[in-house]
N, C-alpha and C positions, 0 to 999 in steps of 0.2 A: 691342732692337737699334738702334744707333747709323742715323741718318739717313747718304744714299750720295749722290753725284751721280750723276744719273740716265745719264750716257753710263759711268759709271763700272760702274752697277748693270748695265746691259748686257751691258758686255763680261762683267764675274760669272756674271751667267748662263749668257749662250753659253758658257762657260768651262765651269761647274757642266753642262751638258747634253753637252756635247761629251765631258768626262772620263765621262759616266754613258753614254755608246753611242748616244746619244740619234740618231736622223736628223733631218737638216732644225734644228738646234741653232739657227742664230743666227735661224731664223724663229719655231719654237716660244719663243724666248727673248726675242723682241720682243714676242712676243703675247701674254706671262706679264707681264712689266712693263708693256707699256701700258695691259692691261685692269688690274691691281691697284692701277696708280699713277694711274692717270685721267689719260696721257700717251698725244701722238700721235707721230707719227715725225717731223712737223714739228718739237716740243719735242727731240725728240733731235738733233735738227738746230741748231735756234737757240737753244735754252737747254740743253747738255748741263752746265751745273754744277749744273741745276734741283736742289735737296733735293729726297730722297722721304724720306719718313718711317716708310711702312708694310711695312719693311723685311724683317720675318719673316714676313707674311703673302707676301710673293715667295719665300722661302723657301720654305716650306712648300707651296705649287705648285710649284716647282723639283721636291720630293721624291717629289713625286708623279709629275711626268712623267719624270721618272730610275725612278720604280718600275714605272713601264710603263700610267701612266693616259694615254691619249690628250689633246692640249692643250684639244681642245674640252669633253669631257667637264668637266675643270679648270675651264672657262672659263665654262662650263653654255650655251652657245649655239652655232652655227652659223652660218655664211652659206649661202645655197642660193637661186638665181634670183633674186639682188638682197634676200633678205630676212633677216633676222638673226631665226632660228628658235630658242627655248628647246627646250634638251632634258631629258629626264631619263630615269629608272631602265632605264623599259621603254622609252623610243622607241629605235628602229634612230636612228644618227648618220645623216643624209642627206648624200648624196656625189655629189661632179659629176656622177657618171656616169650618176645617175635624173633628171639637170638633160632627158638625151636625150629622156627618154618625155615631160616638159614640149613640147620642143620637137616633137613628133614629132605630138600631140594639139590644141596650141592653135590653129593654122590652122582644124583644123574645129571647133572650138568657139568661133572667131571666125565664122565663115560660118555656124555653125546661130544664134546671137545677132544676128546680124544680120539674118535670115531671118525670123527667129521672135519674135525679139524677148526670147528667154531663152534659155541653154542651159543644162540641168541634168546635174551631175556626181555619181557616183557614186564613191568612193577609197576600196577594201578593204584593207585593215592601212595606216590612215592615218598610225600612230603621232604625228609631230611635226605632220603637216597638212600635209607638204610640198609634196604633187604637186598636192592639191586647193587649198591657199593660193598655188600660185603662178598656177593657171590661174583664178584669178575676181579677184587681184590685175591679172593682167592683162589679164583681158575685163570690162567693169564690171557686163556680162549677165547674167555666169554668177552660176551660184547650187551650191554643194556642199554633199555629204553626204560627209565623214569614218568610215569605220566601223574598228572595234577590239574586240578582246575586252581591251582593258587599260584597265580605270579610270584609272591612272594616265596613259596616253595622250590619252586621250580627253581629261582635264586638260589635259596640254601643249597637244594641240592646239586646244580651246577657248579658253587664253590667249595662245597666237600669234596668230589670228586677231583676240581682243582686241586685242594688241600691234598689229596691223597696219588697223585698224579695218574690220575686213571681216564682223565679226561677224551682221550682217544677214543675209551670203551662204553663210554656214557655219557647218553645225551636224554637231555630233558627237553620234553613235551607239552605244551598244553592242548589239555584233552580232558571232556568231559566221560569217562569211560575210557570207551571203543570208541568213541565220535571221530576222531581225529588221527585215528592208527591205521596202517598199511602193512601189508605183508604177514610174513608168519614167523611165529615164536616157538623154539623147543621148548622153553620154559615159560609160564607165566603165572604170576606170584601178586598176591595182594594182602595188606592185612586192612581189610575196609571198617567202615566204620561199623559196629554190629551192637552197641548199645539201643536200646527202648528208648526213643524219645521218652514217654512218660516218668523213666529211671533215670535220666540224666540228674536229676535236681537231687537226686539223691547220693550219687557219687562223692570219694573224695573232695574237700573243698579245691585242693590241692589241683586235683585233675579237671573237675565241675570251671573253677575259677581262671584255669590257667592253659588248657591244653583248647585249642582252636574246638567249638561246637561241629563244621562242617567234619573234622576227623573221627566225631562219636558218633555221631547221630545216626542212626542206622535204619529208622521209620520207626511204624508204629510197634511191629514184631521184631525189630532188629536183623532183620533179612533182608531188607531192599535191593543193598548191593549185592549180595550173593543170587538173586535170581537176577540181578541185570549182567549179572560176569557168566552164569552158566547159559543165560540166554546168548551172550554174544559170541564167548567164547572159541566157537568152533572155526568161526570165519578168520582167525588170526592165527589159531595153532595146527603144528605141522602133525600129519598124521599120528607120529610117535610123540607125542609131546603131551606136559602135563599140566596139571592147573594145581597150585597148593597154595591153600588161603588159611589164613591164623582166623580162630572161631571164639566165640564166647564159650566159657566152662560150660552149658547148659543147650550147647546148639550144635552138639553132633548129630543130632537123629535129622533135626531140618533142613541142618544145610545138605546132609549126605540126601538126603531125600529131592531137594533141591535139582542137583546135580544128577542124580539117577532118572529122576522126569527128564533130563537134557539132554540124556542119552549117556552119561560117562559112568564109570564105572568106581570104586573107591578102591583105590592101589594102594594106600598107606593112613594112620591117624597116627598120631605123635601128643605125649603129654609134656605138660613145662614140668619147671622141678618141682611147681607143687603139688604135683602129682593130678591136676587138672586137663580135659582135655583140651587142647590147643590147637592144634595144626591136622588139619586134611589135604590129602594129596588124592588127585584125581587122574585119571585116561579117559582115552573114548574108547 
């Protein structure tokens, strides 16, 4: 395919996404050309007669996000608390909204680092490494452990880490839970899977089609994990230490209730920006 000016190749796009149903077109459509074309928004700006050349490979991501493939997917990465995360098959896509449990965890795992001189994390279905990469990215103390039952994951999250040179402080796991974990944790974090089997079918296609089944599925109540994390919980974490899990908007009363049968106590709840509840943080 013939070489395009790239303000020209733009508007194409936006065009080609918008006619396809597409949401959010002229953004998805910027962020299809400038990652294929190695073009920033500045170039559209000041050079918009720039040639691009790799014209059908734009295409051919067009098709895909017109056939209902998410742009990141497309794009094979992420942003998430400042860090540009590889994804793949099995990792869950990470989304603003588990940015919350980051924010919600790192104060005390600044304070125990600073105390102690290290604080060790623990991150159950770590898939991309997101929650565990962004809190020792940000405390230079901390140190994590990643866990996953997906090889594949466990990958990803091994070479973000690499990507972000933190690899000293983060090591990946395979582990079904607790199955496979030793010692103890000041922090330990999870954003498990907490949808309704029976409500999966009804999700985004987007998310339904594209995001790994083991990372939603959460039984029949969307609890499973969270009574398998407060059941296990205690044998891993150090007397001061806490448990903070990202929840469904409609499962504060369970989970908190959950965790209150297991003996801990509720230390914090945290809303995302859309004003839903999100994030619970525990003690014993």
């Amino acid at each position: 395919m013939a070489e395009r000016p790239l303000g020209e190749l733009l508007r194409h796009a936006r065009q080609r996404l918008v006619d396809g149903g597409v949401g959010d077109a002229a953004l998805d459509a910027r962020l299809i050309v400038e990652y294929f074309s190695g073009t920033t928004r500045t170039d559209a700006i000041s050079t918009p007669d720039r040639m691009i050349g790799n014209v059908a490979e734009i295409e051919r991501a067009l098709d895909r996000r017109i056939a209902g493939e998410p742009v990141h997917r497309i794009l094979g990465h992420r942003d998430f608390y400042g860090m540009k995360l590889g994804l793949s098959a099995e990792t869950l896509e990470p989304r603003p909204d588990t940015e919350t449990l980051v924010d919600a965890v790192l104060p005390f795992v600044r304070e125990i680092a600073a105390r102690t001189g290290v604080c060790r994390v623990l991150d159950l279905g770590t898939g991309t490494g997101a929650i565990a990469l962004a809190l020792v990215t940000q405390e230079a103390h901390a140190v994590a452990t990643g866990v996953d039952v997906s090889d594949d994951a466990l990958r990803t999250a091994a070479a973000n880490a690499g990507r972000l040179g933190v690899s000293s402080r983060f090591s990946a796991k395979k582990s079904d839970w607790f199955a496979e974990i030793d010692g103890l944790y000041h922090v330990i974090v999870s954003n498990p899977p907490y949808i309704r089997s029976s409500e999966i079918e009804d999700l985004q296609n987007e998310v339904r089609n594209f995001d790994p089944r083991r990372a939603l599925d959460g039984g029949p109540d969307g609890l499973e994990p969270y009574r398998e994390i407060a059941a296990s919980a205690s044998s891993h974490l150090e007397s001061d230490g806490i448990v903070g899990v990202e929840i469904g908007h409609d499962q504060r009363g369970d989970v908190t209730g959950i965790f209150e049968q297991a003996g801990y106590r509720l230390v914090s709840q945290h809303k995302d920006l859309g004003d839903n509840d999100r994030v619970l943080v525990f003690g014993r």
